[in-house]
BAPABA-416226 format. One record per residue: x, y negated, z of N, C-alpha, C, O in turn. Coordinates in steps of 0.2 Angstrom, whole numbers, padded with zeros to 4 digits, always signed. Layout:
XYZXYZXYZXYZ;...
! end
This chain:
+0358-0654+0170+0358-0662+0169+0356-0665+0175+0351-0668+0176;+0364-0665+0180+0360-0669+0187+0359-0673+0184+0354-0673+0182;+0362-0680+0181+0360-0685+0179+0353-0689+0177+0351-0694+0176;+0350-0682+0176+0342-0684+0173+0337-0684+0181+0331-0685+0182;+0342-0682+0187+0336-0680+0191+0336-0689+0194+0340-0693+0194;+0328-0689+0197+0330-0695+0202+0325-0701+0199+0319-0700+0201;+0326-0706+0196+0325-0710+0194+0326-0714+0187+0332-0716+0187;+0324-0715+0181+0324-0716+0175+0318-0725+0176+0313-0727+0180;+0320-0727+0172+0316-0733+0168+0314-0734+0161+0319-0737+0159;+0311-0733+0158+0308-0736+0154+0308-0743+0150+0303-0745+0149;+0314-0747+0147+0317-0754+0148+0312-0757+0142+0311-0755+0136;+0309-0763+0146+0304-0767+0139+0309-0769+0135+0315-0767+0136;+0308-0772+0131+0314-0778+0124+0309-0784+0126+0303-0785+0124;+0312-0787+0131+0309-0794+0132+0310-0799+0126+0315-0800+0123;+0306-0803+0124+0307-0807+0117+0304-0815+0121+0300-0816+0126;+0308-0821+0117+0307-0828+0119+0301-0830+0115+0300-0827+0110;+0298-0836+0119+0291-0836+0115+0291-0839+0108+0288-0844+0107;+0295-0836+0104+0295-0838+0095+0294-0831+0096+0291-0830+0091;+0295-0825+0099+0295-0818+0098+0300-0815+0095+0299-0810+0092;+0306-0819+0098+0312-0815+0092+0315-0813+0101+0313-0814+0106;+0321-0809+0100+0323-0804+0106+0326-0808+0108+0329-0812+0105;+0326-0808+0116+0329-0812+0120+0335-0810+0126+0336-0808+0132;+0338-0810+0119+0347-0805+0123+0350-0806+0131+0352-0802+0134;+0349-0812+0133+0353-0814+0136+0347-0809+0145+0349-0806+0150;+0338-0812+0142+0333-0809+0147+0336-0799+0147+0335-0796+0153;+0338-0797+0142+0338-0791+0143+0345-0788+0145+0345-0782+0146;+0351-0794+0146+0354-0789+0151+0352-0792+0157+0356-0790+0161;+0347-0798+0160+0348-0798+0167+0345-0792+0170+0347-0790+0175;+0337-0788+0165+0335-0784+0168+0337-0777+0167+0334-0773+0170;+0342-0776+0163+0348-0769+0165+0351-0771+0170+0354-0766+0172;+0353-0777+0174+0359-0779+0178+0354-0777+0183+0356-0773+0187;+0347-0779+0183+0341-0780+0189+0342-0772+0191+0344-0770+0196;+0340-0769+0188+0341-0761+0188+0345-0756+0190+0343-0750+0192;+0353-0760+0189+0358-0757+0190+0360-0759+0199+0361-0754+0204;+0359-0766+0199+0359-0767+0205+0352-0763+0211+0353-0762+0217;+0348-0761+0209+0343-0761+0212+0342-0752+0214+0340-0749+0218;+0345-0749+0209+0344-0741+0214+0344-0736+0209+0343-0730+0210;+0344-0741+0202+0340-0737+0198+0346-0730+0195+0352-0730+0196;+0342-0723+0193+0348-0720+0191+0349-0719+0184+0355-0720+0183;+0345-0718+0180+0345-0720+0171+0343-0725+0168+0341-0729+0172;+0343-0728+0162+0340-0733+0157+0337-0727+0153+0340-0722+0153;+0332-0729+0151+0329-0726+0145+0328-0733+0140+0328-0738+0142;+0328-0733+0134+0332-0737+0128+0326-0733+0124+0325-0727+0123;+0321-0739+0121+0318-0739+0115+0315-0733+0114+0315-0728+0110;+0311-0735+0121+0306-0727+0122+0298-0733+0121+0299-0739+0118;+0292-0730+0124+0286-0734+0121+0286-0743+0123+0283-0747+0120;+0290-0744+0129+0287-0749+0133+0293-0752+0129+0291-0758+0128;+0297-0752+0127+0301-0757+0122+0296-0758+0117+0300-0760+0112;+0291-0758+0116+0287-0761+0108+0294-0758+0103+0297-0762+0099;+0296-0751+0103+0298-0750+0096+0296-0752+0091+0300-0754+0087;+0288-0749+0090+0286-0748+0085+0284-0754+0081+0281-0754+0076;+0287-0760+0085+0285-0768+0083+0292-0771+0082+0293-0777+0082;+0298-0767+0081+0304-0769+0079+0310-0768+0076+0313-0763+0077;+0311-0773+0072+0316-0769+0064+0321-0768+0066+0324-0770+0070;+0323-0763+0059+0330-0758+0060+0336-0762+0065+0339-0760+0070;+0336-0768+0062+0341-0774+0066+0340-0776+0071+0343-0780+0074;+0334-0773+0073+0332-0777+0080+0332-0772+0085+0333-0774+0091;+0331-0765+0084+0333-0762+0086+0341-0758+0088+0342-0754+0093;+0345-0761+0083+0351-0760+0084+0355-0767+0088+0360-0767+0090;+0350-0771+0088+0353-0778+0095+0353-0774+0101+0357-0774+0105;+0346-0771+0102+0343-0769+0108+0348-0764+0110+0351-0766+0116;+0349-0760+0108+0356-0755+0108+0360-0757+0111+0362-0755+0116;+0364-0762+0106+0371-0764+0109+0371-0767+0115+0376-0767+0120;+0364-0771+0115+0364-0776+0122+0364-0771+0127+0369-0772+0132;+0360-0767+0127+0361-0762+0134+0366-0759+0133+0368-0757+0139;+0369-0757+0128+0375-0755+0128+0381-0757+0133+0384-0754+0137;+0380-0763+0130+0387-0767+0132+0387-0771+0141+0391-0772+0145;+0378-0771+0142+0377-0772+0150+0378-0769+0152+0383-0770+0154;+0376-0761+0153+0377-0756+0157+0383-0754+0156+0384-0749+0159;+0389-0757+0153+0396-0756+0155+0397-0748+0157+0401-0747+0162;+0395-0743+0155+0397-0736+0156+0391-0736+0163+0389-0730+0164;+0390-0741+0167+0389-0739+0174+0385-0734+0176+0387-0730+0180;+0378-0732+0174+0374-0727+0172+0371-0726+0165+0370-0730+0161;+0369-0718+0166+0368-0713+0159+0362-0719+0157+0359-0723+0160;+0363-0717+0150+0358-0719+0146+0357-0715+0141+0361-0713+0137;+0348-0715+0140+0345-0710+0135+0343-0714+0131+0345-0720+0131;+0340-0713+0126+0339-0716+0117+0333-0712+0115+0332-0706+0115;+0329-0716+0114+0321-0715+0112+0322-0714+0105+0323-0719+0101;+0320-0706+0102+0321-0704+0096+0317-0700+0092+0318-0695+0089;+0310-0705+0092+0302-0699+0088+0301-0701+0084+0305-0705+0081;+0296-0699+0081+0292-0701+0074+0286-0695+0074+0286-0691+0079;+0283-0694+0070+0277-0689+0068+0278-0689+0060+0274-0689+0056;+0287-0690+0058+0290-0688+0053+0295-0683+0056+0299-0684+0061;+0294-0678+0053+0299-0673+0058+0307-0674+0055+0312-0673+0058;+0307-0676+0048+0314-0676+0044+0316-0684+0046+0322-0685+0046;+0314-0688+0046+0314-0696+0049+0318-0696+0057+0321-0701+0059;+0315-0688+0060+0318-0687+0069+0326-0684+0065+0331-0687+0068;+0326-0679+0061+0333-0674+0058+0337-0679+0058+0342-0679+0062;+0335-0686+0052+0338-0689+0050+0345-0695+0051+0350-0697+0049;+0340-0696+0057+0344-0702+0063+0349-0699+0067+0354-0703+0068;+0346-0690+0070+0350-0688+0073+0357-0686+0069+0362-0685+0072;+0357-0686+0064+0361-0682+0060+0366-0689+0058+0372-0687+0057;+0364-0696+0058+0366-0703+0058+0370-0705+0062+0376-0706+0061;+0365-0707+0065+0368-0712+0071+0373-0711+0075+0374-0705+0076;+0376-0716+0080+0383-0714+0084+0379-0713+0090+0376-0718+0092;+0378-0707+0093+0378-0708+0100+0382-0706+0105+0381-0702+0110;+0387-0708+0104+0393-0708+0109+0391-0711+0116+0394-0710+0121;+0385-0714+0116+0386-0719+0122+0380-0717+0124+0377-0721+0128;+0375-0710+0125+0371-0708+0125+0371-0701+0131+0374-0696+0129;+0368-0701+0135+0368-0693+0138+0361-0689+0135+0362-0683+0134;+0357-0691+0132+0354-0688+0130+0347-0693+0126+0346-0699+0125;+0342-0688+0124+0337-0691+0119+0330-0691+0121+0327-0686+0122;+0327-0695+0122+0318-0694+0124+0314-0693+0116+0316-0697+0112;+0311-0688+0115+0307-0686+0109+0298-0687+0110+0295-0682+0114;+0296-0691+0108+0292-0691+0109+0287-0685+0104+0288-0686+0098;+0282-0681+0106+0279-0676+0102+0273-0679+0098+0270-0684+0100;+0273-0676+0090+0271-0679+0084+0264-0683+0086+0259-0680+0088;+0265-0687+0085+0258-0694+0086+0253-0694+0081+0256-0692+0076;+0247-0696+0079+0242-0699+0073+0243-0691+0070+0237-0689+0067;+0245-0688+0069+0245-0682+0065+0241-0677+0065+0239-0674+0060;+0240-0675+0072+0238-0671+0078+0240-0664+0077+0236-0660+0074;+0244-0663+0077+0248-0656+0073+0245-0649+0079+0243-0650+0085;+0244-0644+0076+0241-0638+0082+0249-0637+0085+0254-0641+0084;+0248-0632+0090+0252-0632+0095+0261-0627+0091+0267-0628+0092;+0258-0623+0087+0264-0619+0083+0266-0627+0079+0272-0627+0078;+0264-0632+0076+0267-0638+0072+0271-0641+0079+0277-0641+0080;+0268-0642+0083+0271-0644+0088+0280-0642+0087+0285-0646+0086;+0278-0635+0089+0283-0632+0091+0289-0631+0085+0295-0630+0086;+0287-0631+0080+0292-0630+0074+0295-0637+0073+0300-0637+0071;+0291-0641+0075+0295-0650+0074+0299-0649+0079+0304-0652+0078;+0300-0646+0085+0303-0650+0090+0310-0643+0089+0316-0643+0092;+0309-0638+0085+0314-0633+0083+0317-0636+0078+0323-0634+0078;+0316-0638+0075+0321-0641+0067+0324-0646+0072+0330-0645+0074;+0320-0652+0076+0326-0657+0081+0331-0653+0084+0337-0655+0085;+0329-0647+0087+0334-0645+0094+0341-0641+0089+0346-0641+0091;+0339-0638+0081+0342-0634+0077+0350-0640+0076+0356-0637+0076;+0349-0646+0076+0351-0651+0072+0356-0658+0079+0361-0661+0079;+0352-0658+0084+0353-0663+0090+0359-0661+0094+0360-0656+0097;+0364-0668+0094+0372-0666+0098+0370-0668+0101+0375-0669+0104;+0364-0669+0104+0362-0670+0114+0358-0665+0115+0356-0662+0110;+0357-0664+0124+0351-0662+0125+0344-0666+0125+0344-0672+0127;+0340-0664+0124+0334-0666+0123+0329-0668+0125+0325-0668+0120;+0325-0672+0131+0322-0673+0135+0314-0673+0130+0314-0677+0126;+0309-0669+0131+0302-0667+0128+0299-0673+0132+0300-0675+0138;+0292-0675+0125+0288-0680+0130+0281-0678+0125+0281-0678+0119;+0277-0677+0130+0273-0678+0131+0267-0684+0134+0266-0686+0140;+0264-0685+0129+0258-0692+0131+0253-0691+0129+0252-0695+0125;+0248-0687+0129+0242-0685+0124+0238-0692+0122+0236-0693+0116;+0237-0698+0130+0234-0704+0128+0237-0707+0122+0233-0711+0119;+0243-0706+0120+0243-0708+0114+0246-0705+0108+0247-0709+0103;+0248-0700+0109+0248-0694+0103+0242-0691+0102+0243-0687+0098;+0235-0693+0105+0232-0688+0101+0229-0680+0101+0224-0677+0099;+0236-0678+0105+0236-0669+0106+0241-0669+0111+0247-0673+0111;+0239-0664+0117+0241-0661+0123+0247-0656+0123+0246-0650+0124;+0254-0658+0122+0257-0652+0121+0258-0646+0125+0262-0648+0130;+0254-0640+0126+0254-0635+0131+0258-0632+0135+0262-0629+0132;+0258-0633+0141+0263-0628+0144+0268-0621+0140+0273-0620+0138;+0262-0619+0139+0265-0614+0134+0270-0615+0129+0275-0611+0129;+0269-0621+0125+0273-0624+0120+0280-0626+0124+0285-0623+0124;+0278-0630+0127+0283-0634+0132+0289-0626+0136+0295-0626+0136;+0286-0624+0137+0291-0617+0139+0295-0612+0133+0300-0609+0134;+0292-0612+0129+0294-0607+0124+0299-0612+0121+0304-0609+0119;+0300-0618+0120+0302-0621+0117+0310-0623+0124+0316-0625+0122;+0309-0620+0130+0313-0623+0136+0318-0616+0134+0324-0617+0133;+0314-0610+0135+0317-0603+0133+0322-0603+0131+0327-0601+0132;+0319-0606+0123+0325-0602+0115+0328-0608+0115+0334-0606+0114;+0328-0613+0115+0335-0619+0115+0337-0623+0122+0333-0626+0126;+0344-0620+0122+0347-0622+0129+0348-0630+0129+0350-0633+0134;+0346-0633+0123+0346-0642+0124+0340-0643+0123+0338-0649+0121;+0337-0639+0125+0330-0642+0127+0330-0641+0135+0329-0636+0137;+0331-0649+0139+0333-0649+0145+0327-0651+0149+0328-0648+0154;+0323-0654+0149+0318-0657+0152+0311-0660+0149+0311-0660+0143;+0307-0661+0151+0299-0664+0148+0300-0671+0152+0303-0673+0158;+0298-0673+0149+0294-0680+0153+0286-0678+0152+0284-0676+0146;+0283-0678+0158+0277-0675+0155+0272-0681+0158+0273-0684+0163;+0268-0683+0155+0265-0689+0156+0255-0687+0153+0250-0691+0151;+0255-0681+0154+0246-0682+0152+0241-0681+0159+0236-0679+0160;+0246-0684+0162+0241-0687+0170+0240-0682+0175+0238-0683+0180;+0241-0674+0173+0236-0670+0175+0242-0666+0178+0246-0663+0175;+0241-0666+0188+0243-0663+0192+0245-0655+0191+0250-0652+0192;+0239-0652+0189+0238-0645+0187+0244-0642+0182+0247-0637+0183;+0244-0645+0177+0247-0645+0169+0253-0646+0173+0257-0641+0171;+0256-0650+0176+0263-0652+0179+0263-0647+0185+0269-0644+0185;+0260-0644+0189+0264-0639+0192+0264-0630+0190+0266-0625+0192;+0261-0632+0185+0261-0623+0179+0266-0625+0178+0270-0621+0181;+0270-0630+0172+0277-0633+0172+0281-0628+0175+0283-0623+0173;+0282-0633+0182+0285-0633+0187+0288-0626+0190+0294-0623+0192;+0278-0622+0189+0282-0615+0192+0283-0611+0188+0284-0606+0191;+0284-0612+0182+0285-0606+0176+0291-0609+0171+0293-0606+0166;+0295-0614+0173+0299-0615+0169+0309-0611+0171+0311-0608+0176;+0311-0612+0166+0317-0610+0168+0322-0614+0174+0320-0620+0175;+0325-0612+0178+0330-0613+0183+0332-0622+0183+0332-0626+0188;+0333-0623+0178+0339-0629+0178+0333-0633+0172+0335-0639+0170;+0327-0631+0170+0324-0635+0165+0321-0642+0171+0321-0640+0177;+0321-0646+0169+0319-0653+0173+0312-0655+0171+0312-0655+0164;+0306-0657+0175+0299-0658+0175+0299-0667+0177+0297-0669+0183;+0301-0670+0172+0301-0677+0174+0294-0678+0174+0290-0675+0171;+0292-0685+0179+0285-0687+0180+0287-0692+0174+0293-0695+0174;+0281-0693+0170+0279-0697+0165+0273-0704+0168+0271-0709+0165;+0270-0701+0175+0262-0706+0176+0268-0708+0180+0272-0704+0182;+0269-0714+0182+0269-0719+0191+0264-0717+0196+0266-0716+0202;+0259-0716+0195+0254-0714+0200+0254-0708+0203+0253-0708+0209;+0256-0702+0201+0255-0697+0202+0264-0693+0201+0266-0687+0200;+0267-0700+0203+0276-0697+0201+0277-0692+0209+0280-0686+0209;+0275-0696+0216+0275-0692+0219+0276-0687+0221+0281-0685+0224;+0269-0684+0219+0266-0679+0220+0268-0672+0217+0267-0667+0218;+0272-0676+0210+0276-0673+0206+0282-0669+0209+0283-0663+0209;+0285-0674+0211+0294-0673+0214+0291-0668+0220+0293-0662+0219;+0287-0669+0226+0287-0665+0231+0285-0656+0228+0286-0651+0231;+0281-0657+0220+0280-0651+0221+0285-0647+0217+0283-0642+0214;+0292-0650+0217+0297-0646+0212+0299-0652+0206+0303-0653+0202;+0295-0655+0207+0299-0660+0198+0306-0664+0201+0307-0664+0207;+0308-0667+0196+0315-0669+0196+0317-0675+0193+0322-0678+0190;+0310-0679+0196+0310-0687+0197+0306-0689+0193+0301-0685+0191;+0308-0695+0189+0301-0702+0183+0305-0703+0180+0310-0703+0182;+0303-0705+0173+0303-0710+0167+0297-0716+0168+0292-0716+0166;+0300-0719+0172+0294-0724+0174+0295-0733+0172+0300-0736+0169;+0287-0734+0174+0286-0743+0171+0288-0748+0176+0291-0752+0176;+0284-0745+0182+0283-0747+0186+0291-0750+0192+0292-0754+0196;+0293-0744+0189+0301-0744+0191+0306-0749+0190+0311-0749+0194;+0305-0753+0184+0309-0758+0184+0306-0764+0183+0307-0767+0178;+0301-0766+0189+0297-0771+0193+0301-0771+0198+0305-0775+0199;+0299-0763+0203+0300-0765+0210+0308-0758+0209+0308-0752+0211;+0311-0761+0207+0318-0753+0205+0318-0752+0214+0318-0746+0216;+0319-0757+0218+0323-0754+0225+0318-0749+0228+0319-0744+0231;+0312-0752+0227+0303-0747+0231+0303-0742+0227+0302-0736+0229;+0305-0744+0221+0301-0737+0218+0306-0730+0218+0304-0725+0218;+0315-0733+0219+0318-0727+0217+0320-0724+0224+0324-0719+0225;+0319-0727+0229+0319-0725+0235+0313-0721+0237+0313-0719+0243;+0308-0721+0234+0302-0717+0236+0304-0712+0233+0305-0707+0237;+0305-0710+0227+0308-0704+0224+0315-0701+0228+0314-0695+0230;+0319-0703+0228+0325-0701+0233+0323-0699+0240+0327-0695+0243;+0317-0701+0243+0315-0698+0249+0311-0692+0248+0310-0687+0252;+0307-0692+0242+0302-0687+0239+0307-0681+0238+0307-0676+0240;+0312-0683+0234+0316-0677+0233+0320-0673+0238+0322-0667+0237;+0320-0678+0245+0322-0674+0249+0317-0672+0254+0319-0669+0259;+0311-0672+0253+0306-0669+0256+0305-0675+0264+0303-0673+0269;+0307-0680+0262+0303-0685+0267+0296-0689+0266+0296-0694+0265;+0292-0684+0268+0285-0685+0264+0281-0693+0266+0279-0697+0263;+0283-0693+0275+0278-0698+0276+0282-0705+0274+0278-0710+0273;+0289-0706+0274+0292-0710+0273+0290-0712+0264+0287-0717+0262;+0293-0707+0260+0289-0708+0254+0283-0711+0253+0283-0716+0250;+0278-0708+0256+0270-0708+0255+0270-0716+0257+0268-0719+0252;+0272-0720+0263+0273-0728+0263+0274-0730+0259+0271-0736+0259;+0280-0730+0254+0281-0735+0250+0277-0732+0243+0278-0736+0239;+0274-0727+0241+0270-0725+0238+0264-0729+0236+0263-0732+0231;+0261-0730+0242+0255-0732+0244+0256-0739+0246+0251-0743+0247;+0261-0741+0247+0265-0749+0243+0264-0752+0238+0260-0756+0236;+0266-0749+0235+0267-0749+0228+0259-0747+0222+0258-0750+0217;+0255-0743+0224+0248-0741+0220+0246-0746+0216+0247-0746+0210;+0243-0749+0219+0240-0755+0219+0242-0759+0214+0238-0762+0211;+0250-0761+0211+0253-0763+0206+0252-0758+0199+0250-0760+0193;+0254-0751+0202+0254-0748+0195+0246-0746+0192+0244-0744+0187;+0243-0748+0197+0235-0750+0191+0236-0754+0188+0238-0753+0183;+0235-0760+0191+0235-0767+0189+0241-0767+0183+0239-0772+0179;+0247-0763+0181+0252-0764+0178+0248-0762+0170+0250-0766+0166;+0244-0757+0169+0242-0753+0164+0235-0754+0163+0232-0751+0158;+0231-0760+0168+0224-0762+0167+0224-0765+0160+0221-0761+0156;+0228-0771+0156+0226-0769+0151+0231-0770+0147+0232-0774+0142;+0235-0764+0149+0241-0763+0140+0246-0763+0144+0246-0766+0149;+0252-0758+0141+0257-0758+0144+0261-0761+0135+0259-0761+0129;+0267-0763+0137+0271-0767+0141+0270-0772+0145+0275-0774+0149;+0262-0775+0143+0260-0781+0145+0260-0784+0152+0264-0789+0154;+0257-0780+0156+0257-0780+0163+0263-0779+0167+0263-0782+0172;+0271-0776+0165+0276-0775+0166+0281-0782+0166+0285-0785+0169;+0276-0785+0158+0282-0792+0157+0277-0796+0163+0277-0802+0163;+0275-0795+0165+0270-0801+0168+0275-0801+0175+0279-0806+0177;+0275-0795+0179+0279-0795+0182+0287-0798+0182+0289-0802+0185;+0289-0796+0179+0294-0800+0176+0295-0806+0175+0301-0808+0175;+0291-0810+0173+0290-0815+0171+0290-0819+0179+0293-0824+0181;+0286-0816+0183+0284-0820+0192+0292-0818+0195+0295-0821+0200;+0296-0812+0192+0302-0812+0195+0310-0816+0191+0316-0815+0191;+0306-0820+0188+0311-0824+0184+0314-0820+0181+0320-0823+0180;+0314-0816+0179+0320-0811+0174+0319-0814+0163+0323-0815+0159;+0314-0814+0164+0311-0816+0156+0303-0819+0155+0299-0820+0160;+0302-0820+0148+0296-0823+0149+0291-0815+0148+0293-0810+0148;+0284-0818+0148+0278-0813+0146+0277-0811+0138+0272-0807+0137;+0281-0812+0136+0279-0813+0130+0279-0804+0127+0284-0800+0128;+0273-0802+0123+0274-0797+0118+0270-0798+0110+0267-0803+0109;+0271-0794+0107+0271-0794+0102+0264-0791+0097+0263-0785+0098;+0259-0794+0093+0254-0791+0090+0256-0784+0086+0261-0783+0083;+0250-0778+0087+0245-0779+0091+0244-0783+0099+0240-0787+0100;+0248-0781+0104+0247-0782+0109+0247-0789+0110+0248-0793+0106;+0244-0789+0117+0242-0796+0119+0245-0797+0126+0245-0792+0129;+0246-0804+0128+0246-0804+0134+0239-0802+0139+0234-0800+0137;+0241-0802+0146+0235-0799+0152+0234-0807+0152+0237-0812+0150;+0225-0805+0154+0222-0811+0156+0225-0815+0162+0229-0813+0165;+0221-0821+0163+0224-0826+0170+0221-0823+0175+0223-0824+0181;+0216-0820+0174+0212-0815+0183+0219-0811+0185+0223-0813+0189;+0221-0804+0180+0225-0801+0181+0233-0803+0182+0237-0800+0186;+0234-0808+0179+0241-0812+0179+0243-0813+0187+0248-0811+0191;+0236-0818+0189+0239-0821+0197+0236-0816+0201+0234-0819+0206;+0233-0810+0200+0234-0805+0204+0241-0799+0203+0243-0794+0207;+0244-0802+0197+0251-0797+0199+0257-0804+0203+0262-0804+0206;+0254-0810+0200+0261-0814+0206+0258-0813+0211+0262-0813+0216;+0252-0812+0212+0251-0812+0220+0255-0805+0224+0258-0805+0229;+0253-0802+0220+0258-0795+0223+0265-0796+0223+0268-0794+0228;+0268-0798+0218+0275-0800+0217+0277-0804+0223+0281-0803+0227;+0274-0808+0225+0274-0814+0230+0276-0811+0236+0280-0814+0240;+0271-0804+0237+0268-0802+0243+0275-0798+0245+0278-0801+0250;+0279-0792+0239+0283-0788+0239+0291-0790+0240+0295-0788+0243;+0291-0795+0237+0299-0800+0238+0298-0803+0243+0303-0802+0246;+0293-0807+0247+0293-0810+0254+0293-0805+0260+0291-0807+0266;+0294-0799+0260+0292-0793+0265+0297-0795+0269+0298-0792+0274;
! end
């Protein structure tokens, strides 16, 4: 799966401030992307407010990025639930012709022990015309899915292609790393610690923070992967200080804020969530300000 190595985004569903989807915002920020370095879309994974938008709104978001991304890069399809027959269901459904492959997010609110884990993500892989990209997030699943799980599962199905591993922890990602199969891909899930990731064997981000700054961020990766540490570690360490600020309080929130100082669409998200305050606001233009005038 060279396609998955390198750089991935995370794409919000920008909405205008009635809160309905604002098609026209959302292909400037696939064109932003495309222009800027980026190597995947990822499509109606968490930072899209899925979980706050119907059948139909969902199937706008699709075609829009569809029809921007004109073939130019892979695009993956966020395809969970903590309904395992509801994951069967869609795969078994929907067209994805236009898809290299799937982000699954591991079963959420439920907190399944590590064999549930493993038998839901086995019925997916039994049934899925794609390869599979595993995600991991325990901050908000609940439960930690284990190295161990995460390999056994890498082992017995060859469309079990990659993790996105996102539970923060340096340690858990290079056990990963050293213990997985040949060609399995150990995507970073954190921004902060994506670095550190790539130089120790992983095979790039599913990132937020990435399509803020797509030119900073996917060239830091691109240099990490080639083992150009200090050149990396600068624009790293450019960039930090945003992916706090990005997740201080709530994500998609702090992403659209960004976007909003870079004229791409408004700030707007959806209940529960809320906008970031006006302290954190004009300290992310202030940063936006800082980074575009360099």
């Amino acid at each position: 799966m060279q396609s998955l190595i390198g750089t991935g985004v995370a794409l919000v569903t920008p909405f205008k401030k009635d809160f309905s989807v604002d098609v026209e915002a959302l292909k400037r920020i696939v064109n932003f992307q495309i222009d800027n370095g980026i190597d995947y879309l990822v499509v109606l994974g968490t930072t899209a407010e899925t979980a706050t938008l119907s059948k139909q709104e969902k199937e706008l978001v699709i075609q829009t990025i569809v029809e921007a991304n004109n073939g130019r890069l892979p695009l993956v399809l966020g395809i969970g639930s903590n309904n395992t027959q509801e994951v069967i269901d869609e795969l078994k459904t929907r067209n994805l012709s236009d898809f290299t492959a799937i982000l699954s997010v591991s079963p959420y609110y439920n907190k399944p022990t590590q064999e549930g884990i493993y038998q839901h993500f086995k019925a997916i892989a039994e049934v899925s015309p794609l390869p599979i990209i595993l995600y991991n997030v325990p901050g908000r699943t609940a439960s930690n899915m284990l190295p161990s799980t995460v390999l056994r599962l890498a082992n017995e199905f060859k469309n079990v292609v990659a993790i996105k591993e996102a539970a923060g922890d340096i340690v858990q990602a290079m056990t990963l790393i050293k213990n997985k199969p040949k060609d399995f891909l150990v995507i970073s899930g954190d921004d902060m610690i994506t670095l550190p990731m790539v130089l120790a064997g992983g095979a790039g981000v599913i990132s937020v923070i990435g399509e803020g700054f797509p030119k900073e961020f996917s060239e830091m990766v691109r240099l990490g992967l080639n083992k150009r540490v200090d050149e990396a570690y600068k624009l790293h360490y450019l960039l930090a200080d945003s992916i706090d600020m990005i997740f201080e309080q709530g994500n998609p929130a702090g992403i659209k804020e960004i976007f909003k100082s870079l004229g791409l669409s408004e700030n707007t998200v959806r209940l529960p969530l809320v906008n970031v305050n006006e302290d954190l606001a004009n300290r992310l233009h202030t940063f936006v300000n800082k980074i575009t005038n360099m």
